[in-house]
N, C-alpha and C positions, 0 to 999 in steps of 0.2 A: 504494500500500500504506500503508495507517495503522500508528502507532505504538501505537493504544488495546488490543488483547488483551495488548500485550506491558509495558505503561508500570502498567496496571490493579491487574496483582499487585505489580509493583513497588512500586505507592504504598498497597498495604492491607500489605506488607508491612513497609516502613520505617514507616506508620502504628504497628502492631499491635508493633512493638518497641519504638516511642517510648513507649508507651504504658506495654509493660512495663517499661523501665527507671526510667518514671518513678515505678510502682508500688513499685519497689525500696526506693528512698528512706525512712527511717525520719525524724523528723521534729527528732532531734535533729542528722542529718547538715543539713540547710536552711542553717543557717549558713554553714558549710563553703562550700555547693554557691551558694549568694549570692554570696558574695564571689567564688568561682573564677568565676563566670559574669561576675561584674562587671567582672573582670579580662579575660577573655576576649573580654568586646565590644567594650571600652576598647579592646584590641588590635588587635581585625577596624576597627573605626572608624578608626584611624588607619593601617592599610592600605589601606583605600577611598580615605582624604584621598587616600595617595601616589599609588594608581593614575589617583586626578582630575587631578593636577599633572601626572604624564607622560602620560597623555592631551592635556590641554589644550595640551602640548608639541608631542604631535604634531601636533594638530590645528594649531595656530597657523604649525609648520614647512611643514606640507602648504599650508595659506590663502597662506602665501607663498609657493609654489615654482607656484602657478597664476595661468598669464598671462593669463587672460581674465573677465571680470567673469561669465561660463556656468559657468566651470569654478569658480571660487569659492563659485557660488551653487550648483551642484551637491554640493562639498563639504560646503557648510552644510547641505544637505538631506540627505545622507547621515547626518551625524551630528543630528540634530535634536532627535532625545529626550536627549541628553547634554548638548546645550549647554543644556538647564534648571537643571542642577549650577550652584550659587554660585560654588562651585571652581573651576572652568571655565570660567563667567563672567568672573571676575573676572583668572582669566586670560589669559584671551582681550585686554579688555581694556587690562588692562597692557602687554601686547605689543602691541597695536595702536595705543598712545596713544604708543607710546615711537616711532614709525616718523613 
């Protein structure tokens, strides 16, 4: 069973209200809505840092608690597309240089 009949109106529907909300804006709110935005990325951005650091936590507790160079490499393949993260990287890393 696919997700497309049901995902379809969902996404003309959060579309078609982005849409109108953004129409709302009058042009001397902009400023306002600048800055509150600017504030608000700032914010998400250094959420993501945290959840790259307790990520790379786990990941690095998990690479150590497997006894076999399969199971390790398994691990790494699991996460693959995350460990492109700097963050994570460089976490990795540190904890593996300190060992």
């Amino acid at each position: 069973m696919t997700s497309a009949p049901f995902s379809e109106p969902v996404h003309k529907f959060l579309y078609s209200s982005a849409v109108a909300s953004t129409r709302s804006f009058h042009p001397t709110f902009f400023p306002f809505f600048i800055s509150s935005f600017q504030a608000d990325y700032a914010q998400f951005k250094e959420q993501v840092k945290e959840l790259d650091r307790r990520l790379a936590s786990l990941i690095a507790l998990a690479f150590d608690d497997r006894a076999t160079v399969t199971g390790r490499f398994k691990l790494l393949d699991a996460f693959e597309g995350l460990l492109d993260r700097g963050i994570i990287q460089d976490e990795l890393e540190v904890r593996q240089s300190n060992e």
